[in-house]
C-alpha positions in Angstrom: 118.6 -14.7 -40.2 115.9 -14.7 -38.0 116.5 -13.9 -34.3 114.4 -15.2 -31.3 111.6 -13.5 -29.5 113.4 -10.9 -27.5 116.8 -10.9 -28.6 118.6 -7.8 -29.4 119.6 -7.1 -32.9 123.5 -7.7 -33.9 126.0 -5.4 -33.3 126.4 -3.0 -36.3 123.0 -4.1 -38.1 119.7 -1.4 -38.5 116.5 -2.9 -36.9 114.0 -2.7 -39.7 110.8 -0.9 -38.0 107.9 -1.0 -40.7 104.7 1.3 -40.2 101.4 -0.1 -39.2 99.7 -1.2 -41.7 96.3 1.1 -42.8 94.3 1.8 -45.2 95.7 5.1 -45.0 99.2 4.3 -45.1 98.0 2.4 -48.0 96.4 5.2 -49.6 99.1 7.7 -49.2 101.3 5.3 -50.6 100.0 3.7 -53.2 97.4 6.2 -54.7 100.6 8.0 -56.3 102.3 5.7 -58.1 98.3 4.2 -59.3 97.8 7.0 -60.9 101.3 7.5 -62.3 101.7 4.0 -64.1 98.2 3.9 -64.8 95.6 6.8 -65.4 98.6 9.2 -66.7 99.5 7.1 -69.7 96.1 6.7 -70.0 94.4 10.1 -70.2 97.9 11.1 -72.0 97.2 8.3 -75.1 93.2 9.6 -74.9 94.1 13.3 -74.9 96.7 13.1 -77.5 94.8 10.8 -79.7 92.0 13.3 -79.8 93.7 16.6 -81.0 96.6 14.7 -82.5 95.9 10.9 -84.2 97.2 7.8 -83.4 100.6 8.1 -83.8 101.6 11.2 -81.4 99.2 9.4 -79.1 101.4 5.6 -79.4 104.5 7.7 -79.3 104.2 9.9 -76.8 102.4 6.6 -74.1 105.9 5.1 -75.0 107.7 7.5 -74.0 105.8 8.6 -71.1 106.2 5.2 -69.5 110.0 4.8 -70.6 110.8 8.3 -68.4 108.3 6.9 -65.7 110.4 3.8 -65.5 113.5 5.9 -65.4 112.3 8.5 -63.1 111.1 5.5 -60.8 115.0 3.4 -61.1 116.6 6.8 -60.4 114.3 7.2 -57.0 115.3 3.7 -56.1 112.5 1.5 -56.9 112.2 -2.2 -58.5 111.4 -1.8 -61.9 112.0 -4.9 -63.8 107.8 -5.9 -64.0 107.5 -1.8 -65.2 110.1 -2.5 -68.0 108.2 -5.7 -69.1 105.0 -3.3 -69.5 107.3 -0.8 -71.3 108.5 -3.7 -73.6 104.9 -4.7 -74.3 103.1 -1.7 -74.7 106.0 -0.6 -77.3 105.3 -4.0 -79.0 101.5 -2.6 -78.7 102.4 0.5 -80.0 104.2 -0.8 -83.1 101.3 -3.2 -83.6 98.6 -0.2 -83.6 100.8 2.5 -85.7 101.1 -0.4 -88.3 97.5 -1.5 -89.0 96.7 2.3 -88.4 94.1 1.3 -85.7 93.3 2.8 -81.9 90.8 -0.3 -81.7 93.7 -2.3 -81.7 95.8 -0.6 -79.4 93.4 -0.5 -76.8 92.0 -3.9 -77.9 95.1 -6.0 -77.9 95.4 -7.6 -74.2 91.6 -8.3 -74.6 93.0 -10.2 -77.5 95.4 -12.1 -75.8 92.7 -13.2 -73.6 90.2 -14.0 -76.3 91.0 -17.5 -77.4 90.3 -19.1 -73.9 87.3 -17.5 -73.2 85.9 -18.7 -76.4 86.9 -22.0 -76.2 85.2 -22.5 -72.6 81.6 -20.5 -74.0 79.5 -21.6 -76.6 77.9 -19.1 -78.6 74.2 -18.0 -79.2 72.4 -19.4 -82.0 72.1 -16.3 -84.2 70.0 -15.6 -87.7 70.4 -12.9 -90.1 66.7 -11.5 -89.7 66.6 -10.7 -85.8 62.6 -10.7 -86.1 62.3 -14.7 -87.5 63.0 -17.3 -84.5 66.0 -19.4 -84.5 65.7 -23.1 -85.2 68.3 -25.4 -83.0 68.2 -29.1 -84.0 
């Protein structure tokens, strides 16, 4: 319920008092949970995928963002969107440790994507000897 201009809050119920809003504020609060959701698993798939192969790399990106989710219910936060990105980058996972491929690990929302981007672009004429010219009709 909304109350008027002025009016003292009801008896028994917490007034709400929010910061001001900054780009500080801002900062400070959402720099942290940036780079948790999204440069850990990040640098974690790139680093393990290096010294380890694909599948520690998918694996351990799963699991990373499972016990982020976690860690972030147990502190209190929303986290049905972060379980959706759990859901799909396990699907993502499978998809990549099946076909044996990084490219399409990384490559898969691009994918996704894909089909209408092509459909609204017409491609280049092209020719198989890049040094003759191409003859459009």
């Amino acid at each position: 319920m909304v109350r008027a201009p002025g009016a003292p809050p009801q008896a028994g119920r917490a007034e709400l008092t929010l910061p001001e809003p900054t780009w500080g504020l801002l900062l400070r609060r959402g720099m942290p949970t940036f780079a948790l959701e999204g440069i850990l698993p990040v640098l974690l798939f790139y680093g393990l995928w290096r010294t380890a192969g694909l599948a520690p790399a998918a694996i351990a990106t799963s699991g990373a963002g499972i016990a982020i989710v976690v860690w972030q219910r147990r502190r209190g936060f929303d986290t049905a969107l972060a379980w959706a990105t759990v859901v799909f980058l396990a699907i993502q996972a499978v998809v990549a440790l099946v076909t044996d491929s990084a490219t399409v690990y990384l490559a898969q929302p691009a994918t996704w994507t894909g089909p209408s981007a092509r459909s609204t672009s017409t491609p280049a004429p092209s020719s198989s000897d890049p040094t003759r010219p191409v003859r459009t009709a």
